[in-house]
C-alpha distance (Angstrom), angle and dihedral (degrees) to the residues before:
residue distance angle dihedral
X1 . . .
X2 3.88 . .
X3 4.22 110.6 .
X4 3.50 127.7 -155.3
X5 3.75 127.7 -77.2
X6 3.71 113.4 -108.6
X7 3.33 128.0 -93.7
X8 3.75 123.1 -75.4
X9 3.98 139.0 177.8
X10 3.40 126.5 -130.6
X11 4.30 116.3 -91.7
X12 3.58 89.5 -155.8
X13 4.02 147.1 15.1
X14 3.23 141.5 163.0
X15 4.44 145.3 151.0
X16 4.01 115.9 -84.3
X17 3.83 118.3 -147.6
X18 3.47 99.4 -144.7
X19 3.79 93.4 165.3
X20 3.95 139.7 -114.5
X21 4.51 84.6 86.1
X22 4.39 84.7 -59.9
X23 3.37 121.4 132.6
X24 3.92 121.9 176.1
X25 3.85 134.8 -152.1
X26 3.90 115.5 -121.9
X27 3.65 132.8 177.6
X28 3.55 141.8 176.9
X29 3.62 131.4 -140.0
X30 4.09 131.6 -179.2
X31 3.49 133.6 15.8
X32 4.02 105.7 -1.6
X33 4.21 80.9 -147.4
X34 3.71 94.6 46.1
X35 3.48 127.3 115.2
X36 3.73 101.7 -79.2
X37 3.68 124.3 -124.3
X38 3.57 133.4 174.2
X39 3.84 131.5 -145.0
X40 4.02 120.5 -153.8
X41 3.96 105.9 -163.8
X42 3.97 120.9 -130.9
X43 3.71 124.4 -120.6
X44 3.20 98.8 65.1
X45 3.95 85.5 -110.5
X46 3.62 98.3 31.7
X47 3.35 97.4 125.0
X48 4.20 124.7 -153.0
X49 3.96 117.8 -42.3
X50 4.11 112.6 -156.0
X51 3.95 83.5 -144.8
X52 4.07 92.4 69.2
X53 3.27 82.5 74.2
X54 3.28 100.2 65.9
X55 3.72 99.0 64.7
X56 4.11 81.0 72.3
X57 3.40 136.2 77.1
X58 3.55 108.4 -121.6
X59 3.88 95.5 -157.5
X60 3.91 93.4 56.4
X61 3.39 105.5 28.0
X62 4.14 134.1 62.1
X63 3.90 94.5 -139.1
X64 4.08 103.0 -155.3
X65 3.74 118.6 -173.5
X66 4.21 132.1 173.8
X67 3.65 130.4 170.8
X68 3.92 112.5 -116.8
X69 3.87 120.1 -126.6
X70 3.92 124.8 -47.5
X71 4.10 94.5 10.2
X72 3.39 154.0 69.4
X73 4.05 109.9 16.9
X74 3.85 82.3 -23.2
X75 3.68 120.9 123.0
X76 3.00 136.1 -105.2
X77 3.56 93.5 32.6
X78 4.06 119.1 -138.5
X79 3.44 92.3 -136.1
X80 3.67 89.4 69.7
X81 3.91 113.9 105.6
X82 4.16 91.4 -131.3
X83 4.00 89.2 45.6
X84 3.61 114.3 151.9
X85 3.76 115.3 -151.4
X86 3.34 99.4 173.5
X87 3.99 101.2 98.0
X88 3.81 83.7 45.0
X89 3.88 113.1 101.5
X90 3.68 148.5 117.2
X91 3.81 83.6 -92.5
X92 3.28 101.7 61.6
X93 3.09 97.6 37.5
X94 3.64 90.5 67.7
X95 3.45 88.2 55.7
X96 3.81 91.4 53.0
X97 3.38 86.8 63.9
X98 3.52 103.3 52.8
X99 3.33 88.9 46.5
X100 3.78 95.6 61.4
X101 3.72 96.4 35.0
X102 4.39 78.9 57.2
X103 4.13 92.5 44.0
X104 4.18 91.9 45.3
X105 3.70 91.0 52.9
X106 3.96 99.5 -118.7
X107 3.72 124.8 150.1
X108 3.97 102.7 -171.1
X109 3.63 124.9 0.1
X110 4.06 142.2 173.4
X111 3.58 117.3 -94.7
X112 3.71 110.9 -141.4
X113 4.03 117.9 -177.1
X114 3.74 138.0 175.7
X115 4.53 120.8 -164.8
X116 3.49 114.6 -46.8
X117 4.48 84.0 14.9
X118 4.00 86.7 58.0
X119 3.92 82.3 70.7
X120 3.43 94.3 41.3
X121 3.65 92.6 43.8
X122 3.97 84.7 54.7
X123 3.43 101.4 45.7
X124 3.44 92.4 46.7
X125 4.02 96.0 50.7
X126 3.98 91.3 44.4
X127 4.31 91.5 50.6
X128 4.11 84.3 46.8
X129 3.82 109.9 15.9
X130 3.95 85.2 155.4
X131 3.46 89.3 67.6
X132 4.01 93.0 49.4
X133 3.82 115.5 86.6
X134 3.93 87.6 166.8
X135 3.99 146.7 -8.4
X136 3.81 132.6 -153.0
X137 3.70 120.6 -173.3
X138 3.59 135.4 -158.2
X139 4.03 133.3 -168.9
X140 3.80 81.4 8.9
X141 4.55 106.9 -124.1
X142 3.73 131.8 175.2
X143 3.75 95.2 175.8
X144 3.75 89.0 -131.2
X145 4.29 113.1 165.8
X146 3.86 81.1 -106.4
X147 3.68 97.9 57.1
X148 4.08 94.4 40.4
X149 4.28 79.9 44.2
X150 3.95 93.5 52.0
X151 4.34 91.1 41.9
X152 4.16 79.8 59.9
X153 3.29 120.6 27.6
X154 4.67 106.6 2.7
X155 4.40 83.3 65.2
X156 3.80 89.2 54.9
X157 3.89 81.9 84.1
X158 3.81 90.3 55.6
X159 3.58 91.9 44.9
X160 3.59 123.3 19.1
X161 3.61 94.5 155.3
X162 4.04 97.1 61.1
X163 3.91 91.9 33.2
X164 4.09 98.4 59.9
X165 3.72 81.6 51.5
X166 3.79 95.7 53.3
X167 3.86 82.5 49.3
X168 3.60 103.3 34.8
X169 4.14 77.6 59.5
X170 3.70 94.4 71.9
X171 3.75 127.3 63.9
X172 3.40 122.7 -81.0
X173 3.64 93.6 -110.7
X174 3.39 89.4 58.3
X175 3.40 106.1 46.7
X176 3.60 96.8 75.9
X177 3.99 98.1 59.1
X178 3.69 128.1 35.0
X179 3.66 117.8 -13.5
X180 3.61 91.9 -167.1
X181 3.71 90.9 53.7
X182 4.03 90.7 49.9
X183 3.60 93.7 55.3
X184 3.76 98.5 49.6
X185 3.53 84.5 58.7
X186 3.71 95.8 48.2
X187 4.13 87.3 48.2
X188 3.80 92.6 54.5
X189 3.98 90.3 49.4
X190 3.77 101.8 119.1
X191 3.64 93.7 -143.2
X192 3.69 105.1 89.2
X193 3.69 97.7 -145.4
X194 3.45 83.6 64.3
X195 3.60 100.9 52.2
X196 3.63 104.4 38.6
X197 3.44 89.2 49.6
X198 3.74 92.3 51.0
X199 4.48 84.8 48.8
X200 3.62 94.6 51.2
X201 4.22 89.2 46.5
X202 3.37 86.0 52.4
X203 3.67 103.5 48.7
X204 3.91 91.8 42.4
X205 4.34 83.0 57.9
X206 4.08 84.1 53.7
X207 3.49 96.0 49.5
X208 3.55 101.1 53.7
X209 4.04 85.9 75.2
X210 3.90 89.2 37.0
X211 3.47 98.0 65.1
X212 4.05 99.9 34.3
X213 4.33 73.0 96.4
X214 3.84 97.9 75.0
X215 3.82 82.8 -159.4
X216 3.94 93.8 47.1
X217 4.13 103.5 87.2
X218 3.83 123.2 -170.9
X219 3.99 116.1 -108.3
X220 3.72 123.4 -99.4
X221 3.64 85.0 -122.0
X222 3.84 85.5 73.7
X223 4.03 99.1 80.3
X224 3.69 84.1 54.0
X225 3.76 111.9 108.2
X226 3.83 93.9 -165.2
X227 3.79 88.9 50.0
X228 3.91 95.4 46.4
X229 3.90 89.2 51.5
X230 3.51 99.9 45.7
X231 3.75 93.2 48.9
X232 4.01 94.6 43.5
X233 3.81 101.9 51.3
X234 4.13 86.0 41.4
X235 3.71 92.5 53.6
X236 3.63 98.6 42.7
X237 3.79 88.4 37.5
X238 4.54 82.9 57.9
X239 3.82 95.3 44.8
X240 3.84 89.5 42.4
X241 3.36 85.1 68.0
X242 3.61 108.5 27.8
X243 4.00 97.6 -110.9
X244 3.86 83.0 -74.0
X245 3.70 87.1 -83.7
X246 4.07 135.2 124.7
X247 3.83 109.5 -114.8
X248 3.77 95.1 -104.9
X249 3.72 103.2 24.5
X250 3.51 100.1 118.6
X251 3.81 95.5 52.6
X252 3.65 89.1 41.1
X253 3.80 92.1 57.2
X254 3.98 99.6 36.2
X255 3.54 93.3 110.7
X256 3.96 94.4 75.4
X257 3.85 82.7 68.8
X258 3.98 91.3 54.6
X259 3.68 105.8 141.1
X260 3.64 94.8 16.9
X261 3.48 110.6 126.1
X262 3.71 123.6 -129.9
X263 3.88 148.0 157.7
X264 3.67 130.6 -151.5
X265 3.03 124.7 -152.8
X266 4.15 119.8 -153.3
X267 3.61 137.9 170.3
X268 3.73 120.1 -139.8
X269 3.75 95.2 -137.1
X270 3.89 97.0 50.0
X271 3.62 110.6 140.3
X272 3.55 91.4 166.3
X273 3.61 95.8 49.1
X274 3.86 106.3 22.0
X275 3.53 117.3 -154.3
X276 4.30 101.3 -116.7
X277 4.24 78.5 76.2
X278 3.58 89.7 60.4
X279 4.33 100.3 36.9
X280 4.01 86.7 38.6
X281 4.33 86.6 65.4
X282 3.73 88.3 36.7
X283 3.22 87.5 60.4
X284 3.67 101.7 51.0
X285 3.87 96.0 35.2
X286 3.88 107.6 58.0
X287 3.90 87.5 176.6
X288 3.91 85.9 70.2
X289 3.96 133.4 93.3
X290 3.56 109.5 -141.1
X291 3.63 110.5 -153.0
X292 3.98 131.3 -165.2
X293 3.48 127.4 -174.7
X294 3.52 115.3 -163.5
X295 4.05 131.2 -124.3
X296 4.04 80.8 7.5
X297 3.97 122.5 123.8
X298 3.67 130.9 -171.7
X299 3.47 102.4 -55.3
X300 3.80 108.0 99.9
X301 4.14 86.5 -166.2
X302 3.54 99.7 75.8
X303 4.03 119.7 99.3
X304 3.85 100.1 -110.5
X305 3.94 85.8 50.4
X306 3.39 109.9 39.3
X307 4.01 89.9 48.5
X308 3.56 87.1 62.9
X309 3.33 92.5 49.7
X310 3.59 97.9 50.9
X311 4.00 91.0 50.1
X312 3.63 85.9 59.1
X313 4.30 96.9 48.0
X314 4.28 78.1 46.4
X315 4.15 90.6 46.4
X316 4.12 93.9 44.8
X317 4.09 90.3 39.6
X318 3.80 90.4 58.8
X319 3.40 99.1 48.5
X320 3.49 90.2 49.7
X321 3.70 91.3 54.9
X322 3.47 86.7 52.4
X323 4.10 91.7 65.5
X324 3.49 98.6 30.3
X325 3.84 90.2 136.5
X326 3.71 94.2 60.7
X327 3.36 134.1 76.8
X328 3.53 98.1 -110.5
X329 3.75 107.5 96.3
């Protein structure tokens, strides 16, 4: 089984202006004349994890990372009381990204995404499949109404215990319509009893499926209150509104990424993720390599995972070796 690549810091950083008062973090990581790939974070409002880079070889590959809007080293911060969220969606994020693949110089790159970045990673590669040489994808997500439906109500099954107390946290009124809708409002209360309590509810729903992997473990990042309340009034701010996508616009558009290659990359045991996401695009995109890892989840850290993930960085890195005097890569 393949391990990780060692550690590594980042060669170089620096803020983005990508307009409408954002700026984002980026770094880069590797060999600055590897092939370059770039890694969208999950959440949405994860922010950049150090171990992402790890599924990379550093000496073939120029490992680029940036926080998306509202988190991570990205400002302004959501946590901040006066945070505005409107410039913030899947939209411009898209943008964001062409606008640092433009400022770091890069003609073509691989598009590597994990959960809520698979969409991102998709969207992104069908609005600018020219700019695509590749795409692997991890914890497979459209952000369809069924998928943001299953994260918040389909799991109550799983856990009923954990999910009447993520409802039982919002007021009655509330509790009978959209639960996503009655935390967004709690996480824009300007009283910050309100809204950290209303984060840390949140996060304590997520992690009920997180840590049904007794080898998945919950970030560090998750006894941060800043982090928690950036990430919670991004995500419900996202599945508020959908991701600013129609229901079946990615599969309807998958054939502008017809001969792009990809993998996916799915655990068997993803409740957060379930598999008919990942077999549904299979389906549709013949080009793709559906791959499922048994008695894995949605962690893409664990061993079982991450060594399939690594054969696939190895796979795509060869092949672009192999055409390293065209433009593609």
């Amino acid at each position: 089984m393949q391990t990780l690549f060692p550690e590594i810091e980042p060669y170089d950083h620096g803020m983005l202006d990508v307009g409408d008062a954002q700026n984002i973090r980026w770094m880069q990581s590797g060999n600055p004349n590897g092939v370059p790939v770039v890694i969208l974070h999950g959440g949405p409002g994860s922010g950049s994890s150090a171990g992402t880079r790890r599924f990379f070889n550093p000496q073939h590959y120029r490992i680029i990372q940036f926080d998306q809007r509202g988190c991570g080293g990205s400002l302004p911060h959501a946590s901040e009381p006066e945070a505005d969220l409107c410039a913030n969606t899947t939209w411009h994020l898209v943008d964001d990204i062409e606008q640092l693949r433009i400022f770091l110089g890069i003609e073509c790159w691989l598009v590597y995404g994990n959960s809520w970045g698979c969409t991102l990673a998709l969207v992104y590669a069908e609005a600018h499949p020219e700019r695509v040489a590749a795409l692997i994808v991890v914890g497979v997500t459209m952000t369809r109404q069924s998928e943001i439906d299953w994260l918040y109500e389909g799991l109550a099954r799983f856990f009923p215990e954990e999910w009447q107390r993520f409802r039982a946290a919002v007021p009655e009124s509330g509790r009978s319509v959209d639960l996503i809708a009655a935390y967004r409002h709690l996480l824009r209360n300007p009283d910050p009893a309100i809204h950290l309590k209303a984060a840390k509810d949140w996060h304590d729903w997520e992690s009920a499926s997180i840590l049904v992997d007794p080898r998945a473990a919950l970030s560090s990042r998750w006894s941060d209150p800043r982090y928690l309340i950036a990430r919670a009034r991004i995500i419900t701010h996202y599945f508020h509104h959908r991701g600013w996508l129609e229901d079946l616009q990615i599969l309807r558009d998958i054939h502008r990424l017809a001969g792009i290659a990809c993998t996916m990359i799915q655990g068997r045991l993803d409740l957060e993720a379930p598999v008919v996401t990942a077999w549904e695009l299979s389906r549709a995109w013949p080009a793709a390599r559906l791959v499922i890892v048994p008695n894995c989840a949605h962690s893409p850290s664990t061993l079982e995972m991450a060594a399939a993930i690594i054969e696939a960085t190895n796979e795509f890195r060869t092949i672009a070796d192999g055409k390293k005097n065209q433009k593609i890569f």
